[in-house]
C-alpha positions in Angstrom: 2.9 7.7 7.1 2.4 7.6 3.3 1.8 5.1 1.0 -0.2 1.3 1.3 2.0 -1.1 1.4 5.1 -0.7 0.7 7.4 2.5 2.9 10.4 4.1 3.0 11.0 5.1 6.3 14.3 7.1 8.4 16.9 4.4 9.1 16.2 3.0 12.3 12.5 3.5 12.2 9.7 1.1 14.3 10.2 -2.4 12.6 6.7 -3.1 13.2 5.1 -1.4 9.9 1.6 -2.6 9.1 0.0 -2.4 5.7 -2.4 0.3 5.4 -4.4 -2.3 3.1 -4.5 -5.9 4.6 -3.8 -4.8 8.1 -1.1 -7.7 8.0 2.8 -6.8 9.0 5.0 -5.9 6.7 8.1 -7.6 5.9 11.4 -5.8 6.3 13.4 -5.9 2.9 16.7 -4.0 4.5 18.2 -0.8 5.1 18.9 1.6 1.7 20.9 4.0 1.0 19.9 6.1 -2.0 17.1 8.6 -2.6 14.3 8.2 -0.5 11.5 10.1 -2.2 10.9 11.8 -6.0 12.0 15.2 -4.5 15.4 13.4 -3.3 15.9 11.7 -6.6 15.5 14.9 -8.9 18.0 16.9 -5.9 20.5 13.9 -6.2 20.2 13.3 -2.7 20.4 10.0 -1.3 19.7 9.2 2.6 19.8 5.6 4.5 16.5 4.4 5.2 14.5 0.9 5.7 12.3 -0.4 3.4 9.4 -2.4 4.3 6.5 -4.3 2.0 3.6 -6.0 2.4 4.5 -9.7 1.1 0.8 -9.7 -0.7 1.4 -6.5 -2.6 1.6 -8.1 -5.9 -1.8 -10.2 -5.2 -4.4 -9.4 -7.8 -7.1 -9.1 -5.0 -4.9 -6.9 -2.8 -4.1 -4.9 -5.9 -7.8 -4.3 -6.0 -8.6 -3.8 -2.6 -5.6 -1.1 -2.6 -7.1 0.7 -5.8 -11.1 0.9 -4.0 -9.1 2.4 -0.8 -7.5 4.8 -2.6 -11.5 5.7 -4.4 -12.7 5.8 -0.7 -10.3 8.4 0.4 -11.2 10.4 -3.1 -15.0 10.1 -2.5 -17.5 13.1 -1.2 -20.2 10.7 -1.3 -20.6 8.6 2.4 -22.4 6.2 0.3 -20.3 5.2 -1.9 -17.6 4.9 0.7 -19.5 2.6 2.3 -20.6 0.2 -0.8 -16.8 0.5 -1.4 -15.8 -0.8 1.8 -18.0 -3.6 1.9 -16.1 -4.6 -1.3 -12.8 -4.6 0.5 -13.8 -6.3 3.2 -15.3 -9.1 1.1 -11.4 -8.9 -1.1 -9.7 -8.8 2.1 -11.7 -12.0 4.1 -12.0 -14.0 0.8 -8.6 -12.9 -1.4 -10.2 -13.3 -4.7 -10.8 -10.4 -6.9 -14.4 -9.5 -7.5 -13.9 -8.1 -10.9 -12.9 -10.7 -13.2 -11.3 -8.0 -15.7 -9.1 -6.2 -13.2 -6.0 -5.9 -14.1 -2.5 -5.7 -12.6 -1.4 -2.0 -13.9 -4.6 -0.2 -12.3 
């Protein structure tokens, strides 16, 4: 399954979709009907599907912890990886950023 937290899944899919960042469940927004990836939007195709987000998407600190997971999966180094998840399990437990500049768009 791609993406964090937030999918677009075949219509009728497993309802219980759990974000790849919090762990928590994600909520069930409805079932779409319109293109369900880039490649359908630029072929004008559009598919029913269900889409499903994380209700803390928008949170600065899971915003954070979302942007150090992707950093982990980008990493060669096993250090780093580790120093970086230390961080997201301190966002995760304590759901306060830990970089007071961090913004929104990253």
């Amino acid at each position: 399954m791609k993406g964090f937290d937030e999918f677009n899944l075949d219509s009728g899919s497993d309802p219980n979709v759990v974000c790849r960042v919090c762990g928590k469940p994600c909520k069930f927004i409805g079932h779409m009907h319109g293109p369900r990836t880039f490649n359908d939007a630029l072929a004008g195709k559009k598919r029913d599907f269900d889409y499903f987000k994380c209700e803390d998407k928008e949170e600065l600190w899971h915003i954070q912890a979302r942007a150090i997971i992707r950093q982990i999966e980008k990493t060669p180094s096993a250090r780093l990886a580790e120093v970086m998840e230390g961080e997201v399990k301190e966002l995760l437990q304590t759901k306060i950023p830990t970089k007071d500049n961090f913004k929104r768009g990253y």
